[in-house]
Kinemage of the C-alpha trace (Angstrom):
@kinemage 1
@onewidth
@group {chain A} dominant
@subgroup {mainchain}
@vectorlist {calphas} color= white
{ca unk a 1} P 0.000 0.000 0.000
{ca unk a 2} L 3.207 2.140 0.792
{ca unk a 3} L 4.692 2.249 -2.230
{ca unk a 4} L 1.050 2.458 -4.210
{ca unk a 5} L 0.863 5.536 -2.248
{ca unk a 6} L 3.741 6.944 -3.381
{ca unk a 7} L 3.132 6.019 -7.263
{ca unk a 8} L -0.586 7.701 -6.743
{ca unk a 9} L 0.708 10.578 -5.265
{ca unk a 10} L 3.813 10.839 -8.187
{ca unk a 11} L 1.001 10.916 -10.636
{ca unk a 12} L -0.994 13.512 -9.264
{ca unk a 13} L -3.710 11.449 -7.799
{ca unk a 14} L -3.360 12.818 -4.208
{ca unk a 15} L -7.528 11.433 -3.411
{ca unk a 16} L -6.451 8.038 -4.316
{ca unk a 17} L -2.668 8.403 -2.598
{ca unk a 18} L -3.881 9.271 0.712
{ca unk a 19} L -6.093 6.030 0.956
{ca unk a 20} L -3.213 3.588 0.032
{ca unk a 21} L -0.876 5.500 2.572
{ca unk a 22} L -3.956 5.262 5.271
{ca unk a 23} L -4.272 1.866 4.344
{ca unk a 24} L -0.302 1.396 5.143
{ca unk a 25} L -0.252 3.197 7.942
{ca unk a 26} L -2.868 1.260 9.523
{ca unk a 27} L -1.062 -1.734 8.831
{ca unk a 28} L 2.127 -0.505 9.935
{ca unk a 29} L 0.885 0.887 13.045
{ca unk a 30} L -0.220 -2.721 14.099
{ca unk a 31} L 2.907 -4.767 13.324
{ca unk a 32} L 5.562 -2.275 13.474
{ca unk a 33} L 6.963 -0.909 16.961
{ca unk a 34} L 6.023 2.849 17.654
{ca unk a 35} L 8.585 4.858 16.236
{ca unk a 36} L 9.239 2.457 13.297
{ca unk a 37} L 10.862 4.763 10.799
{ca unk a 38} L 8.259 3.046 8.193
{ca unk a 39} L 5.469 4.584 9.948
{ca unk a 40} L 7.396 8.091 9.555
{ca unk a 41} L 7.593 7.344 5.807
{ca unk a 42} L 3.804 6.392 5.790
{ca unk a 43} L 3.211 9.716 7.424
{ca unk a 44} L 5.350 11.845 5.083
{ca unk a 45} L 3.629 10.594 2.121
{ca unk a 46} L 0.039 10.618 3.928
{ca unk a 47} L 0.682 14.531 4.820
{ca unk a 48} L 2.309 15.296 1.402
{ca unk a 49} L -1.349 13.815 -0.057
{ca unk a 50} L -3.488 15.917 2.505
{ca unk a 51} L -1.695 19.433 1.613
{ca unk a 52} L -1.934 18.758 -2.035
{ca unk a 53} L -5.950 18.065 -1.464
{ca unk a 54} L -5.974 21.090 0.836
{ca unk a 55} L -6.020 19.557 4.417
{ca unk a 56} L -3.201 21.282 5.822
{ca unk a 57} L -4.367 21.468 9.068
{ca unk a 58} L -4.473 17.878 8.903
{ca unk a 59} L -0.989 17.135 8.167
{ca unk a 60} L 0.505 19.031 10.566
{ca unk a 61} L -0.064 16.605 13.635
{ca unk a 62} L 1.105 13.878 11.161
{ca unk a 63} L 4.328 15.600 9.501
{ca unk a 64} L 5.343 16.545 13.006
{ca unk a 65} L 4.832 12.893 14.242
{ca unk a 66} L 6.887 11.637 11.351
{ca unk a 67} L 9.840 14.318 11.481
{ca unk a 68} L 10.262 13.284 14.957
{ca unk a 69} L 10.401 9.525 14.496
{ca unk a 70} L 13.218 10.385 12.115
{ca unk a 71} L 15.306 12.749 14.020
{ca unk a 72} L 15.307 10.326 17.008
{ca unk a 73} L 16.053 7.348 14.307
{ca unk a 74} L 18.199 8.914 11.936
{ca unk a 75} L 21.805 10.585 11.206
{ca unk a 76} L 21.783 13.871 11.541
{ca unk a 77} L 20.750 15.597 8.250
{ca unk a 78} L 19.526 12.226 7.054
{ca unk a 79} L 18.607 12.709 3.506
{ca unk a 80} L 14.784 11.416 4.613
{ca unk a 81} L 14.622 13.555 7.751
{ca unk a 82} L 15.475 16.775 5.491
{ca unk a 83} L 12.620 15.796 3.295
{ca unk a 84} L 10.032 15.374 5.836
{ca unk a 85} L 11.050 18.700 7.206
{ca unk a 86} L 10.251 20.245 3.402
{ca unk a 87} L 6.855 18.650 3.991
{ca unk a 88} L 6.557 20.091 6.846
{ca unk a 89} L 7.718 23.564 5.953
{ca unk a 90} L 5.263 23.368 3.271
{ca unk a 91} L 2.448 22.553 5.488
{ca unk a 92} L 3.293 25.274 7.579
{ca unk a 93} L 3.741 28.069 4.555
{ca unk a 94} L -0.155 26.913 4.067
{ca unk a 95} L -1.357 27.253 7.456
{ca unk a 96} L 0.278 30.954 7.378
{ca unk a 97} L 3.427 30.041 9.898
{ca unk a 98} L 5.348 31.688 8.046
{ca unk a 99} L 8.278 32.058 10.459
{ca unk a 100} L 8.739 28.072 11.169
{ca unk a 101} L 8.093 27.582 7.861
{ca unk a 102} L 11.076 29.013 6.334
{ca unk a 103} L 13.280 27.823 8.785
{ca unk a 104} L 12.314 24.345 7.964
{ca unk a 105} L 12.756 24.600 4.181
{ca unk a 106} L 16.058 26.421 4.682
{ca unk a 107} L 17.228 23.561 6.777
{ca unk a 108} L 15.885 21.020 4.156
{ca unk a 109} L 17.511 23.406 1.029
{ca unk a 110} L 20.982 23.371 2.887
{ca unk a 111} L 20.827 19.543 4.090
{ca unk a 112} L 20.361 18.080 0.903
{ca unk a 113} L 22.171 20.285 -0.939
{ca unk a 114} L 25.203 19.250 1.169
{ca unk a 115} L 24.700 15.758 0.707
{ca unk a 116} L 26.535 14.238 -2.662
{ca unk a 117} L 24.059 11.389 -3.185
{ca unk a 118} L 22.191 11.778 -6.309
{ca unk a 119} L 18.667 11.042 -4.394
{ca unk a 120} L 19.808 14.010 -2.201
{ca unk a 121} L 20.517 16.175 -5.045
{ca unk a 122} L 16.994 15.687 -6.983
{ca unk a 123} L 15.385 16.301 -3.651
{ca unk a 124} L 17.394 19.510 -2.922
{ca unk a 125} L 15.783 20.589 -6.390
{ca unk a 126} L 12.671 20.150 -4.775
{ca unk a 127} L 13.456 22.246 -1.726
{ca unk a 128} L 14.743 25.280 -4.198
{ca unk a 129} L 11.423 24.994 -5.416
{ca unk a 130} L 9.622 25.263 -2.613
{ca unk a 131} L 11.641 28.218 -1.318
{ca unk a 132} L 11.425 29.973 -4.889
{ca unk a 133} L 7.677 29.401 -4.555
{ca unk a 134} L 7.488 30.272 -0.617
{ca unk a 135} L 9.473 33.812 -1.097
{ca unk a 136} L 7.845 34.736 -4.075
{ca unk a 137} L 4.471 34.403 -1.972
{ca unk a 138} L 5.965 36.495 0.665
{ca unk a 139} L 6.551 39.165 -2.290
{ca unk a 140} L 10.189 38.787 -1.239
{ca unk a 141} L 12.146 38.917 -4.474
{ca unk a 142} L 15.281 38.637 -3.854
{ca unk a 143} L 15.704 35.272 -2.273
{ca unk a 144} L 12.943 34.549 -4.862
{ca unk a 145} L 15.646 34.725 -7.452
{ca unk a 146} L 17.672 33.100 -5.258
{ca unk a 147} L 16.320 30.325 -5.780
{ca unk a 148} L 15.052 30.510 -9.231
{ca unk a 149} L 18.985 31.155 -9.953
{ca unk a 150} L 19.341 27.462 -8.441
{ca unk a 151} L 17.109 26.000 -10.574
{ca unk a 152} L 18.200 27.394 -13.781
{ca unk a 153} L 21.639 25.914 -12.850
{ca unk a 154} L 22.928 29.486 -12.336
{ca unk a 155} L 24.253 29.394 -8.454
């Protein structure tokens, strides 16, 4: 159901994504010990789903649940800890925290982007992203660009 979830969700079908990663959590929740990093996984996925259908709210309790499974189970600035904290930053940018927010997707943007692994580099795309799109929201243009420059290969 895990990895349905994350195919669903891949393909845009966030509805669909955040039953299969309910479905696996609810498994995972009866056979795995608390604090499984699976479960923080399931949760990642299951609050990525909920933002993109507009439950932010939702997530939070879940995205915080999940980022602190990993920091407890994981090296520091573990490439999947500084994704869950994107998630989260995301989450938070929607529910209008704006402060926490861009603390966690800096943290994320500089994590990955300091790790040479290839998975850590696509995902570090994905944090520029989110902190072009974040600033830009704010109106702030600068680190807008920032960012954008990233993208485009330029920084």
């Amino acid at each position: 159901w895990g990895h349905l979830g994350g195919l669903l969700y891949n393909r845009g079908d966030a509805a669909n994504a955040e039953h299969a990663f309910r479905q696996a959590l609810a498994i995972d929740r009866k056979v795995l010990p608390a604090g499984h990093d699976v479960i923080a996984w399931r949760l990642t996925g299951l609050g990525e789903a909920l933002i993109a259908l507009g439950r932010a709210a939702e997530a939070e309790s879940m995205l915080r649940e999940a980022l602190a499974i990993r920091v407890e189970k994981l090296k520091p600035a573990d490439r999947l800890t500084a994704k869950t904290r994107r998630v989260l930053g995301v989450c938070l940018a929607r529910l209008r925290h704006f402060e926490e927010a861009e603390a966690l997707l800096l943290q994320s943007y500089r994590e990955l982007s300091a790790n040479p692994n290839w998975l850590a580099q696509r995902d570090a795309t994905e944090s520029a992203q989110r902190l072009a799109e974040f600033y830009a929201a704010r109106g702030r243009r600068a680190e807008a660009a920032r960012y954008r420059a990233v993208l485009a290969g330029k920084e």
